[in-house]
ZAMARGU-4260 file (C-alpha; in steps of 0.2 Angstrom, whole numbers, plus 5000, padded with zeros to 4 digits):
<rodrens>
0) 5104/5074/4915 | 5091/5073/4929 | 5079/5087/4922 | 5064/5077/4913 | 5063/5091/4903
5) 5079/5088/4894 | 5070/5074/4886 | 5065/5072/4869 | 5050/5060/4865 | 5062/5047/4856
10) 5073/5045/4873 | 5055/5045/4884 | 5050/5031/4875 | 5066/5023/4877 | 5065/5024/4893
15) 5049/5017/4896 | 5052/5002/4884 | 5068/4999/4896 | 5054/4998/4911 | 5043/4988/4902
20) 5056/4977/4897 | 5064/4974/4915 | 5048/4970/4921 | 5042/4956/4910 | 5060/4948/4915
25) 5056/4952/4933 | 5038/4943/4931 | 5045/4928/4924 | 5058/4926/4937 | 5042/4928/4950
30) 5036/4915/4940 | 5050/4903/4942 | 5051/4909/4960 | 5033/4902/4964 | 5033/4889/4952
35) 5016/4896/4945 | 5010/4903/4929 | 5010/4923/4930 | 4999/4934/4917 | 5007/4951/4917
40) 4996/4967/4912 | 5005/4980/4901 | 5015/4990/4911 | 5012/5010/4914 | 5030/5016/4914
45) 5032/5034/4918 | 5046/5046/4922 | 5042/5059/4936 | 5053/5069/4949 | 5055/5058/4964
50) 5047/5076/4976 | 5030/5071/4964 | 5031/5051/4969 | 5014/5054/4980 | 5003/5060/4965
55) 5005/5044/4957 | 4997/5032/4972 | 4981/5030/4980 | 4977/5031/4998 | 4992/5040/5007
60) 4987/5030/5023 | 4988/5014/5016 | 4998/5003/5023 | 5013/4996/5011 | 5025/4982/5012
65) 5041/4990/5002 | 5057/4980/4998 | 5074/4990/4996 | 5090/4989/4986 | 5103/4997/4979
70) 5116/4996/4964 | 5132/4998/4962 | 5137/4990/4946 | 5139/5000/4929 | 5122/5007/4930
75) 5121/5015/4948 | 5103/5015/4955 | 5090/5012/4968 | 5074/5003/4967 | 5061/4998/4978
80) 5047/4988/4976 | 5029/4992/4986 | 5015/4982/4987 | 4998/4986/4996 | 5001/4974/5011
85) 4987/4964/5007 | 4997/4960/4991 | 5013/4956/5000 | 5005/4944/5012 | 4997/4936/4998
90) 5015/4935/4990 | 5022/4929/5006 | 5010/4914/5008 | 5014/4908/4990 | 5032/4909/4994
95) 5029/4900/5007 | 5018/4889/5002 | 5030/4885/4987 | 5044/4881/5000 | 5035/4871/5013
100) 5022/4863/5003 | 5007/4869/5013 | 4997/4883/5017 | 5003/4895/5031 | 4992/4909/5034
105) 5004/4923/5037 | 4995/4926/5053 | 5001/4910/5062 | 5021/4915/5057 | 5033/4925/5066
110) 5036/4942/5060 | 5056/4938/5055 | 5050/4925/5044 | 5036/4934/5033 | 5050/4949/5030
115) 5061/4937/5025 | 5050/4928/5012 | 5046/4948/5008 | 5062/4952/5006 | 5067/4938/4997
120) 5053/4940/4983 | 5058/4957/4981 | 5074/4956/4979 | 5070/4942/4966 | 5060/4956/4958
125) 5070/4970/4958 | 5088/4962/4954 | 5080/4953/4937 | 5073/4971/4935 | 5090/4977/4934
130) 5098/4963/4925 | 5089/4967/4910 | 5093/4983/4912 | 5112/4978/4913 | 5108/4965/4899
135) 5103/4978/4886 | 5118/4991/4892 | 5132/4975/4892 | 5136/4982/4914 | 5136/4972/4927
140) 5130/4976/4945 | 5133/4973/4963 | 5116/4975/4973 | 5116/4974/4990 | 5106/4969/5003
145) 5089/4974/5001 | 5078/4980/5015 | 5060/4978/5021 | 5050/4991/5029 | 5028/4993/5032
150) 5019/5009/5035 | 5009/5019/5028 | 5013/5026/5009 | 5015/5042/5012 | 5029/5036/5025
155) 5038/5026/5014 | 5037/5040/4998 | 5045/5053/5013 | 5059/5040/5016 | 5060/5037/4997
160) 5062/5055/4995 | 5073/5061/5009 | 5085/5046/5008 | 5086/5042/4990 | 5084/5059/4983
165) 5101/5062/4988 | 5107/5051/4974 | 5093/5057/4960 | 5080/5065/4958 | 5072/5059/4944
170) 5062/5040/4947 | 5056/5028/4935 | 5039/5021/4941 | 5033/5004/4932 | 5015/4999/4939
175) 5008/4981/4931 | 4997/4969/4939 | 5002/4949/4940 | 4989/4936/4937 | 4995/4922/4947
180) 4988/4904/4941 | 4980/4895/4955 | 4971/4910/4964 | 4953/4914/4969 | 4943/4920/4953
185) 4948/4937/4952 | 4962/4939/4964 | 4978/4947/4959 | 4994/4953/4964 | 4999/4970/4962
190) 5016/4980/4961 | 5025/4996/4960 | 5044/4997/4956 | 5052/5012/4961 | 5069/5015/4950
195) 5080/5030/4957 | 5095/5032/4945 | 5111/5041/4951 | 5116/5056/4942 | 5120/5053/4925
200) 5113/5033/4926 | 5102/5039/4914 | 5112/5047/4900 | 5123/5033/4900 | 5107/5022/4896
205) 5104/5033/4882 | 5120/5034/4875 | 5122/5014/4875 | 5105/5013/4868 | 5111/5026/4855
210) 5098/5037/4857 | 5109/5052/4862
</rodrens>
């Protein structure tokens, strides 16, 4: 059940409550994570076909830092996390920050370091993402490594695409934007997660949900 058409308006909505759901969890772990307070905006959960995932962004040139991982428990998935990269360097001198207790502009540390710090956050991101996801269904899931990558947008939507449309081609996209306590006036952190599920991931939500 890949075709977004085959959803009624009840099931939409379940859908997107999921999203918004998984994201508030994945906030809060960010929030432990950096050891800062973290004011979330109401997510914009939407379900489009992973061929339209360019529509749904700005600047196709951008650059982007994206995070990757994949599931392999009861509710089979992708997901990916992109952030503009000044958002990612800004959520890489937090982390570090947090673990070294100074400033490190992410200029003055090696490349390998900065993805790991990325990749670390995202992955904090994304697998509380999918635990409430697994919370509400009663699954459990193996993820694996995730992946780092920066380029443009349209790049990494190609990649998104072409790889993980393989799987499904249906996507989740949750948009918010973090408020993270301790940052200039008006300075926030902003984030697209990306959820690809496998054939049929979907329906089984529904079904455990009992909304099918």
């Amino acid at each position: 059940m890949s075709d977004m058409e085959s959803f009624n308006s009840l099931q939409l909505d379940t859908i997107r409550e999921v999203g918004n759901i998984g994201t508030g969890n994945a906030a809060t772990a960010l929030s432990g994570l950096l050891s800062r307070k973290i004011q979330m905006t109401v997510p914009k959960t939407e379900l489009v076909s992973i061929y339209d995932l360019g529509e749904h962004y700005g600047n196709p040139m951008q650059i982007v830092g994206a995070v990757f991982v994949r599931s392999l428990g009861g509710f089979q998935c992708s997901l990916i996390f992109i952030q503009n990269e000044e958002d990612a360097r800004l959520m890489v001198e937090l982390l570090l920050k947090q673990q070294f207790g100074t400033f490190i502009p992410v200029g003055e540390i090696p490349q390998e370091m900065t993805d790991s710090a990325l990749s670390e956050a995202g992955n904090i991101v994304l697998s509380s993402f999918l635990n409430a996801i697994n919370m509400l269904l009663g699954t459990q899931h193996q993820i694996s490594v995730p992946g780092v990558a920066h380029d443009m947008l349209s790049s990494i939507l190609d990649v998104v695409a072409s790889i993980y449309g393989q799987m499904g081609e249906t996507a989740l996209l949750v948009n918010t934007e973090l408020s993270v306590e301790g940052l200039e006036e008006g300075r926030k952190i902003s984030g697209h997660i990306i959820l690809i599920p496998d054939p049929d991931a979907l329906e089984l939500l529904l079904r455990k949900l009992k909304v099918m």
